[in-house]
NUBAKE-402866 format. One record per residue (C-alpha): residue in one letter; x, y, z. Coordinates in steps of 0.5 Angstrom, whole numbers, plus 500, padded with zeros to 3 digits. Layout:
AXYZ
...
***
This chain:
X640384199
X646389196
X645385189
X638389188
X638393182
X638401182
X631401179
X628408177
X623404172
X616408170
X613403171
X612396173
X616400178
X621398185
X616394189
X618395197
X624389199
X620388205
X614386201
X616382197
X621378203
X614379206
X611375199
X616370199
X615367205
X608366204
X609365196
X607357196
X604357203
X599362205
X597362212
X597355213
X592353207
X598349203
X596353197
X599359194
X594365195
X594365187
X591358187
X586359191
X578360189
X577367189
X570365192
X573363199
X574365204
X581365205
X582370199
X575374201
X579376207
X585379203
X581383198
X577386203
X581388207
X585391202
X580395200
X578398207
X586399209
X586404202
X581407206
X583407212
X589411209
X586416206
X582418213
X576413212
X571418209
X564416208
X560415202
X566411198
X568404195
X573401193
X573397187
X579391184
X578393177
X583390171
X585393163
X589398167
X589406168
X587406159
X580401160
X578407165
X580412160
X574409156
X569407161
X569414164
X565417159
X562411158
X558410164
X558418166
X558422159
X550422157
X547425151
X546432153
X552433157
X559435156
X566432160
X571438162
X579435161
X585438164
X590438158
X597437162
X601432158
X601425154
X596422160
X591427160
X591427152
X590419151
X584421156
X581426152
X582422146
X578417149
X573421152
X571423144
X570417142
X563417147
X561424147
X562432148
X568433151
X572441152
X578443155
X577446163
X584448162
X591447159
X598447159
X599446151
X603452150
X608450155
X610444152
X607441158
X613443162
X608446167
X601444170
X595449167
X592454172
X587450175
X584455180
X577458176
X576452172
X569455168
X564450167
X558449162
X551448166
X552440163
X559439165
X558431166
X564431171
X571434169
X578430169
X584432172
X592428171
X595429178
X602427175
X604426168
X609421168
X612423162
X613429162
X614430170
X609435171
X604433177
X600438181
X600441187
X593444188
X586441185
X582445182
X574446187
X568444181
X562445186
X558440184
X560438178
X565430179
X572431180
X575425176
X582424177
X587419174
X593418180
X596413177
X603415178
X603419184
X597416188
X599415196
X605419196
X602424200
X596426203
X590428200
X583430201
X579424198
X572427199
X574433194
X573428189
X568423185
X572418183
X581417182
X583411179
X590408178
X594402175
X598400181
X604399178
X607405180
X605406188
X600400190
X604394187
X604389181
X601391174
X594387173
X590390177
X587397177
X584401183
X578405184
X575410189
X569413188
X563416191
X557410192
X551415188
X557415182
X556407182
X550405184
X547406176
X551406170
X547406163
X543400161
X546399154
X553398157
X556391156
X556388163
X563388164
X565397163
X558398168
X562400174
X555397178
X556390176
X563391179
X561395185
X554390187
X559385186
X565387191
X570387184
X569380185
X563379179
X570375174
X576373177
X580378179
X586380179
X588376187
X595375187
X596383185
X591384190
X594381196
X601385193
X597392194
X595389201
X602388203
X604395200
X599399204
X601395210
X608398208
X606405208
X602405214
X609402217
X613409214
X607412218
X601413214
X602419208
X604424212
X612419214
X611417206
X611424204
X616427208
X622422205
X618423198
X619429199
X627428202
X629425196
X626428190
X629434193
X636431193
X636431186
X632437184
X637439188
X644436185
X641438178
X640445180
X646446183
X650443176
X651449173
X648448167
X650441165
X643438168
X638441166
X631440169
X625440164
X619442168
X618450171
X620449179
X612451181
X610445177
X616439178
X613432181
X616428186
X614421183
X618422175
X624427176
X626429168
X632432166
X636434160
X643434158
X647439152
X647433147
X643427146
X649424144
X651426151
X644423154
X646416150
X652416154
X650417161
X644412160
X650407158
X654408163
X649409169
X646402166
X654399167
X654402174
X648398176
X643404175
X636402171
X631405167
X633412167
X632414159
X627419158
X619415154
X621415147
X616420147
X621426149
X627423149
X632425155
X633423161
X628421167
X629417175
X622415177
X622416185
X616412187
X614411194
X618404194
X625407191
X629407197
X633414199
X640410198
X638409191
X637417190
X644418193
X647413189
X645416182
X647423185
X654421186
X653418180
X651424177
X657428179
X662422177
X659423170
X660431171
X666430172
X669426166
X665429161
X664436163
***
């Protein structure tokens, strides 16, 4: 389809082509039943089958480490800002936050709504244009678990190392980077994530976490933020969010075909050093908002010498079919979201772009 958009949206974000053809076809007649997956009871057996195996796909991706349980959630990445503290965060203990941007910051904020909660680590002082030092976190005996953001959208940070917290849980929200590469689940109590930027659709938010972390949630929680209501209940104790499901499916089933993680970190990595690479090499007219060390391969940003200047590249890339690369209102220039379905022509397409734009007003 050479009609489709150039799109660099932070999220709801470029969904695979493939996927969606794939959803198309299917769309008013899943396998034969004459229903759409959307229209169907989330008790049959027919749905039952496609939220399963969603759930042991994600694992299976991940290396299939035992101990772990996939949960189907709604309220996006924010709800489980909240029912963090709230099932794991007892009287007595304290949460340990990793300070790295605007993410971890709505985190904590949170977090100090329930609890006690201290800063493991930051990157304050940096403006967040750097991921703090992670390699000795010291944590406090009554450490109820210590959060981590793997990437900040916004700002562009994303970590490459995850610290080690003994037996302390490790909870990290992987909204915008989860499966753009390997890693090593069995490091971590929980991650979490909204699917809208990696796994699919917005509407349905995913959890890994280790079963004990699940088993028992307080008492006095109302039944919905227990995280054991929706482990008993295979995430099926509401309606869940089942045509999202069925899209986060059909988008493992996608990364499996780019040959797993490792295929998927290859052509991230491919990309994002494209245009690293054309922003390094413009001699001072973009320049790269994060420190090297710390620069993510999911939310690239990036400055120009003015804003006016800014508005203009925002205006023209969109007249030139380009979606979605002004920076979050939040710290203005400018930002290319890259996710795993961002193909790499779209990335080569911005780069000819942005020399073309050099060119006319450097």
């Amino acid at each position: 389809m050479s009609n489709r958009a150039y799109n660099f949206n932070a999220g709801p974000a470029a969904l695979p082509l493939e996927v969606l053809e794939r959803a198309q076809a299917e769309f008013v007649d899943f396998r034969g039943t004459g229903m759409s997956i959307m229209e169907m009871s989330h008790r049959g057996a027919v749905y039952e089958a496609v939220h399963n195996e969603a759930a042991s796909r994600l694992l299976k991706l991940l290396g299939s480490p035992s101990g772990y349980q996939v949960l189907f959630l709604q309220g996006g990445a924010s709800t489980q800002f909240a029912m963090i503290p709230m099932n794991f965060l007892s009287e007595g203990k304290t949460a340990g936050y990793v300070k790295s941007g605007s993410w971890a910051n709505k985190a904590i904020k949170e977090a100090k709504l329930i609890g006690e909660t201290f800063i493991a680590a930051s990157s304050e002082e940096s403006k967040y244009m750097s991921v703090p030092d992670v390699s000795s976190l010291n944590l406090p005996d009554n450490a109820a678990y210590v959060h981590i953001t793997s990437n900040e959208t916004i700002e562009g940070t994303q970590f490459r190392q995850f610290p080690d917290t003994g037996s302390v849980p490790l909870i990290a929200d992987m909204s915008s980077d989860i499966l753009c590469r390997p890693f090593d689940l069995k490091q971590f109590g929980m991650v979490y994530a909204g699917a809208q930027k990696n796994l699919g659709p917005s509407g349905v938010t995913v959890v890994i976490a280790r079963e004990e972390l699940l088993r028992e949630s307080p008492k006095h929680l109302p039944t919905m933020f227990r995280y054991d209501t929706h482990a008993e209940n295979n995430s099926l104790y509401n309606t869940p969010s089942s045509f999202s499901v069925y899209m986060v499916n059909e988008v493992l089933k996608w990364i499996e075909e780019q040959g797993g993680l490792q295929g998927i970190e290859q052509k991230n990595e491919q990309k994002a050093g494209l245009l690293y690479q054309a922003i390094d090499a413009s001699g001072g007219f973009y320049r790269g908002c994060v420190e090297q060390g710390s620069r993510s391969t999911m939310n690239v940003t990036f400055r120009l010498a003015s804003e006016e200047l800014e508005k203009l590249f925002v205006k023209e890339s969109e007249q030139a079919g380009f979606v979605g690369l002004k920076g979050h209102r939040s710290v203005g220039g400018l930002r290319a979201s890259i996710y795993n379905a961002v193909p790499y022509d779209s990335i080569k397409a911005l780069v000819e772009f942005m020399d073309h734009f050099q060119k006319s007003h450097g």
